[in-house]
Chimera marker file (.cmm) of the C-alpha trace (Angstrom):
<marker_set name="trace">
<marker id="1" x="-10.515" y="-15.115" z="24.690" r="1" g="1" b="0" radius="0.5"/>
<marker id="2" x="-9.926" y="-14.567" z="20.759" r="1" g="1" b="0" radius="0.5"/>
<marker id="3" x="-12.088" y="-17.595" z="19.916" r="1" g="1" b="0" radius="0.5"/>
<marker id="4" x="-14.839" y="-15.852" z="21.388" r="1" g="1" b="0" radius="0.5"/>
<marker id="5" x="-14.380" y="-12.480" z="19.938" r="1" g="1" b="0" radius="0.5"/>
<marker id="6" x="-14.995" y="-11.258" z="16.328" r="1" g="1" b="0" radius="0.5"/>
<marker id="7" x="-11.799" y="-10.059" z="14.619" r="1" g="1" b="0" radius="0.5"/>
<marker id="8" x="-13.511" y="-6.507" z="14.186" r="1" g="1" b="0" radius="0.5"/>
<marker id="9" x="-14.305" y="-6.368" z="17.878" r="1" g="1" b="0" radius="0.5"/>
<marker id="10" x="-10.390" y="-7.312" z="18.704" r="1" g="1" b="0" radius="0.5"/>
<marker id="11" x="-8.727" y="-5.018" z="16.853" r="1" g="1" b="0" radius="0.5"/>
<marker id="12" x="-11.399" y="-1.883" z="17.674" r="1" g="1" b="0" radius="0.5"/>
<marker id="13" x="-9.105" y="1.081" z="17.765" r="1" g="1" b="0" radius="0.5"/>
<marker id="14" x="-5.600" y="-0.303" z="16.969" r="1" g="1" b="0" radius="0.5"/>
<marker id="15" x="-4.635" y="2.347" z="15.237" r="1" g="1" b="0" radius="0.5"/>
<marker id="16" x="-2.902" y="1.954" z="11.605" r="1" g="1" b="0" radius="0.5"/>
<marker id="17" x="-0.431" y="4.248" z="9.501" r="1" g="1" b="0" radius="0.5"/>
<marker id="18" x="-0.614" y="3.469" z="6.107" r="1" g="1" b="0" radius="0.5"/>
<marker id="19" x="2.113" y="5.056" z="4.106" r="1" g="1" b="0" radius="0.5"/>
<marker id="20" x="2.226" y="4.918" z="0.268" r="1" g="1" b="0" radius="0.5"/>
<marker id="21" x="2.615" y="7.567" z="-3.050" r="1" g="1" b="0" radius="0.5"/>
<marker id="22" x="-0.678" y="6.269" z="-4.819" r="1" g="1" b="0" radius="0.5"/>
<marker id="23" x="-3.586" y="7.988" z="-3.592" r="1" g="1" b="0" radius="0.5"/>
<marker id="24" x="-6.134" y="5.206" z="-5.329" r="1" g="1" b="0" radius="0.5"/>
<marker id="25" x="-3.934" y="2.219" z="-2.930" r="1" g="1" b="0" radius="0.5"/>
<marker id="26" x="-4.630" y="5.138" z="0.250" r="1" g="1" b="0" radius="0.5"/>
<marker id="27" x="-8.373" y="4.844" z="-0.377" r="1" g="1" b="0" radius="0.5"/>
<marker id="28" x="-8.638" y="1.161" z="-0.821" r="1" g="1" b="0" radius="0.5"/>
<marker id="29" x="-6.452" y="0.136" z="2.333" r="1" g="1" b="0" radius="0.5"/>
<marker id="30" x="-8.093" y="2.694" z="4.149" r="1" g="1" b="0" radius="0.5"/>
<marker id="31" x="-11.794" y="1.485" z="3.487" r="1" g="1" b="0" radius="0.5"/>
<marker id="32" x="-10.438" y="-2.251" z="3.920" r="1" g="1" b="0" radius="0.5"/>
<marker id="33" x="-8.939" y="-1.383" z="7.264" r="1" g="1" b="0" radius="0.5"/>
<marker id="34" x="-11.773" y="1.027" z="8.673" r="1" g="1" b="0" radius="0.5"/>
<marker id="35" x="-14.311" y="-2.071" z="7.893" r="1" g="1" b="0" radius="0.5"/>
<marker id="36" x="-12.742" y="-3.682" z="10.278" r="1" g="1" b="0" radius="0.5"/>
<marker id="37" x="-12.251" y="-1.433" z="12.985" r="1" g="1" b="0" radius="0.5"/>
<marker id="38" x="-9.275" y="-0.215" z="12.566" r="1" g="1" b="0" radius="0.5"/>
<marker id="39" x="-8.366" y="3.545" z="13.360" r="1" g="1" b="0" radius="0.5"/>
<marker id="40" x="-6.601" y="4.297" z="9.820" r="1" g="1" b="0" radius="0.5"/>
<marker id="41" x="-4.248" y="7.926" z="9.241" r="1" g="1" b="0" radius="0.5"/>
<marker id="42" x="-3.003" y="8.482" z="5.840" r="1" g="1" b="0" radius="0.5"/>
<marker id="43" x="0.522" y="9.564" z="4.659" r="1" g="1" b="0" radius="0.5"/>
<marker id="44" x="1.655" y="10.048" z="0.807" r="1" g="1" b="0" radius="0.5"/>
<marker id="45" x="5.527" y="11.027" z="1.673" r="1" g="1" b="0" radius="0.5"/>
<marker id="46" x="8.038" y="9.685" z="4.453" r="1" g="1" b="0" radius="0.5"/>
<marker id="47" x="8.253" y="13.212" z="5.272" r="1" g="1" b="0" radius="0.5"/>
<marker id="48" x="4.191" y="13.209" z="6.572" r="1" g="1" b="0" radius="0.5"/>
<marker id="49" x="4.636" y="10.006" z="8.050" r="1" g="1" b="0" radius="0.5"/>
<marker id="50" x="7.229" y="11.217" z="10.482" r="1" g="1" b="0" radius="0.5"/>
<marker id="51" x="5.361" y="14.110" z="10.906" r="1" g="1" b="0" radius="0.5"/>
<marker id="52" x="2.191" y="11.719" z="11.754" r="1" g="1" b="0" radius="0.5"/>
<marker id="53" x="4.398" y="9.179" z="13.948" r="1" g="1" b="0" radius="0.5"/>
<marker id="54" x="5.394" y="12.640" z="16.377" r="1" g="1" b="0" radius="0.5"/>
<marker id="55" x="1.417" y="13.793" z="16.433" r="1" g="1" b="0" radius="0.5"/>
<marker id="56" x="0.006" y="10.873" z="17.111" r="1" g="1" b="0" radius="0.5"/>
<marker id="57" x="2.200" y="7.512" z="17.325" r="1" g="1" b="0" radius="0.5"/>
<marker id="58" x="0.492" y="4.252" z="15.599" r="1" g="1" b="0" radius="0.5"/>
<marker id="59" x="0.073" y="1.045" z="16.845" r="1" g="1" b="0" radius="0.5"/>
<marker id="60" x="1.327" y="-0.538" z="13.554" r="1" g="1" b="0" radius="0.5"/>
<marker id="61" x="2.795" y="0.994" z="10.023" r="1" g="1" b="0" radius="0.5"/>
<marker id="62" x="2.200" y="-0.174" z="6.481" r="1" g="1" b="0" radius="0.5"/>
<marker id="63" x="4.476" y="0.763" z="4.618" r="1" g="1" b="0" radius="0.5"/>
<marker id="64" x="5.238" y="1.129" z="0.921" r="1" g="1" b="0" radius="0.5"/>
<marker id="65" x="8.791" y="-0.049" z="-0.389" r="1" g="1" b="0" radius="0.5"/>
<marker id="66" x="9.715" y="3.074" z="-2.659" r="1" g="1" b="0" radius="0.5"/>
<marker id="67" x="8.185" y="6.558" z="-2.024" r="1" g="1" b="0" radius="0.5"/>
<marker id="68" x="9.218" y="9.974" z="-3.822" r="1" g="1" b="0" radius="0.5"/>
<marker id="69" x="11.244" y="10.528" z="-0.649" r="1" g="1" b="0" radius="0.5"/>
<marker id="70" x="13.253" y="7.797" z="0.633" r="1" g="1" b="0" radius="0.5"/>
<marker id="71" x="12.755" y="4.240" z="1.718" r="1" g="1" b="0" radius="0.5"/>
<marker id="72" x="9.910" y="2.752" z="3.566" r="1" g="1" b="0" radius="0.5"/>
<marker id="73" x="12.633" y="-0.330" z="4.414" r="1" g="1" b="0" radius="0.5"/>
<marker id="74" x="14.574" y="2.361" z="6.324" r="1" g="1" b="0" radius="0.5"/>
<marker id="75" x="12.236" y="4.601" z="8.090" r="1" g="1" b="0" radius="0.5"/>
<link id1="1" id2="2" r="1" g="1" b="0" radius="0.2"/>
<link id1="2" id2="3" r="1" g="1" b="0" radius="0.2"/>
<link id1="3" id2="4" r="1" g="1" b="0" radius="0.2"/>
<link id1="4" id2="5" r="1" g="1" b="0" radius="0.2"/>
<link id1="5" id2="6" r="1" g="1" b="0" radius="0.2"/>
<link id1="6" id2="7" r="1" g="1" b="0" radius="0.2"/>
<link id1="7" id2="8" r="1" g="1" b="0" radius="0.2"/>
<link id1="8" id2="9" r="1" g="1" b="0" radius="0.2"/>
<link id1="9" id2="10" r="1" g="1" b="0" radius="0.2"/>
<link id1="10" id2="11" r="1" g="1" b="0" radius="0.2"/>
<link id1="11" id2="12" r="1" g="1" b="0" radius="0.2"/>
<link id1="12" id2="13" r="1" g="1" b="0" radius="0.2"/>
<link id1="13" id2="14" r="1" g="1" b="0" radius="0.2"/>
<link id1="14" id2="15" r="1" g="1" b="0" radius="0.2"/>
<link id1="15" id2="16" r="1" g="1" b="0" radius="0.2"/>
<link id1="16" id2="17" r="1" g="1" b="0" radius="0.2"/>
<link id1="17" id2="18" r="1" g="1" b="0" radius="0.2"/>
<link id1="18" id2="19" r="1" g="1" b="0" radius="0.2"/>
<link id1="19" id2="20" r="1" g="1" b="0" radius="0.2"/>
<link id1="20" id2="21" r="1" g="1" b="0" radius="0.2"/>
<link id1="21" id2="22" r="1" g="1" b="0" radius="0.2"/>
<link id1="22" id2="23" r="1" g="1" b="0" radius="0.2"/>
<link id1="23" id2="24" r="1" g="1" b="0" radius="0.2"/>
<link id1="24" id2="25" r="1" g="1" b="0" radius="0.2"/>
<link id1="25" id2="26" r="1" g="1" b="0" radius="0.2"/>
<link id1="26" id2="27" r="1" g="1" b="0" radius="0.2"/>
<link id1="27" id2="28" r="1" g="1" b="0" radius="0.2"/>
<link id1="28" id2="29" r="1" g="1" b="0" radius="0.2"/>
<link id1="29" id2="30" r="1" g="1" b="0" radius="0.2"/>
<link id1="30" id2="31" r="1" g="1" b="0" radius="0.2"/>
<link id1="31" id2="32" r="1" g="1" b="0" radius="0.2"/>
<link id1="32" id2="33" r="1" g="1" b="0" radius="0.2"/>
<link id1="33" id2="34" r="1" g="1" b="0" radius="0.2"/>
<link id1="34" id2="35" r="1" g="1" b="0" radius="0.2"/>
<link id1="35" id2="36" r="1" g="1" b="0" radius="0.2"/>
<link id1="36" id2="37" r="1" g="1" b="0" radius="0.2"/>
<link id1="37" id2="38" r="1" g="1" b="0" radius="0.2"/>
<link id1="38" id2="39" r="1" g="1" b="0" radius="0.2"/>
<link id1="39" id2="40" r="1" g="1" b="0" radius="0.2"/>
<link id1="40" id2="41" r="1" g="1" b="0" radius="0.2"/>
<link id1="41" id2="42" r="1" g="1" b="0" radius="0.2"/>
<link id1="42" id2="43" r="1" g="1" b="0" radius="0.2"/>
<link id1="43" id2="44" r="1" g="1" b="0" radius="0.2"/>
<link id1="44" id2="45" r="1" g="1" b="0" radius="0.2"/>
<link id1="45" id2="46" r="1" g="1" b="0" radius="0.2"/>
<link id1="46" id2="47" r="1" g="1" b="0" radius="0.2"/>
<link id1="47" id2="48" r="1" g="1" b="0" radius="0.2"/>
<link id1="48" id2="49" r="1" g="1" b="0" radius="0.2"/>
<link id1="49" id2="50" r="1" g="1" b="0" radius="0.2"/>
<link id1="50" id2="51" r="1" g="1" b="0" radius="0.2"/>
<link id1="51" id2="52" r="1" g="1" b="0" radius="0.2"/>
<link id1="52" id2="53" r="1" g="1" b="0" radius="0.2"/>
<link id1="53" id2="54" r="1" g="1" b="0" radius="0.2"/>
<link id1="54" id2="55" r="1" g="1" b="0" radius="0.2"/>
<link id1="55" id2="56" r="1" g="1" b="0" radius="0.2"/>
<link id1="56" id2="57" r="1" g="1" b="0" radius="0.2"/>
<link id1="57" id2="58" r="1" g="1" b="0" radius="0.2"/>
<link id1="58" id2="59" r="1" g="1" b="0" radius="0.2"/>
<link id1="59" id2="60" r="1" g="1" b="0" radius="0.2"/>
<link id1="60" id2="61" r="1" g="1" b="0" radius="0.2"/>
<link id1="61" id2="62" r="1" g="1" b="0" radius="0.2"/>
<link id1="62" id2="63" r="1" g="1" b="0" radius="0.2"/>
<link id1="63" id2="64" r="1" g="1" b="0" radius="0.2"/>
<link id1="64" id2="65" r="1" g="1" b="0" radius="0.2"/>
<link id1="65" id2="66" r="1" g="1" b="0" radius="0.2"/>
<link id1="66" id2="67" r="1" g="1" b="0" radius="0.2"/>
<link id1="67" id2="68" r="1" g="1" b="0" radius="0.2"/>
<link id1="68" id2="69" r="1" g="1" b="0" radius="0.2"/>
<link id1="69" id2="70" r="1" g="1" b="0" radius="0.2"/>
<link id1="70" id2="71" r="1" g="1" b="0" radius="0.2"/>
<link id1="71" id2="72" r="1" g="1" b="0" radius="0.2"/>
<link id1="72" id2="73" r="1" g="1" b="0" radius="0.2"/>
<link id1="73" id2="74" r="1" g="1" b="0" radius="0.2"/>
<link id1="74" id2="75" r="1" g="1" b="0" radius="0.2"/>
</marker_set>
């Protein structure tokens, strides 16, 4: 039951794709996520994303809005 379960504890291993150009918003959402459990991978480009989705599929993606090479939107 989720009453009876800490947030950390439910979400143990769902595994995040965070996906922005700014390398200072990387290491904060990363820490933030990781502190609670969260299995975090990185990407800087939509091109390493892709590349990160076909290794290794994630349960959920954060995505930024504008990146150097397309649109988070449309991936």
């Amino acid at each position: 039951m989720w009453a009876s379960r800490s947030a950390a504890s439910y979400y143990a291993g769902v595994h995040l794709l965070v996906v922005d150009d700014q390398p200072e918003l990387l290491d904060m959402l990363s820490r933030a996520f990781e502190r609670e459990s969260y299995r975090v991978s990185l990407a800087g480009t939509l091109a390493a994303a892709r590349a990160s989705v076909a290794a290794d599929a994630p349960d959920v993606l954060v995505l930024d809005v504008e990146l150097p090479d397309g649109n988070g939107v449309d991936f």
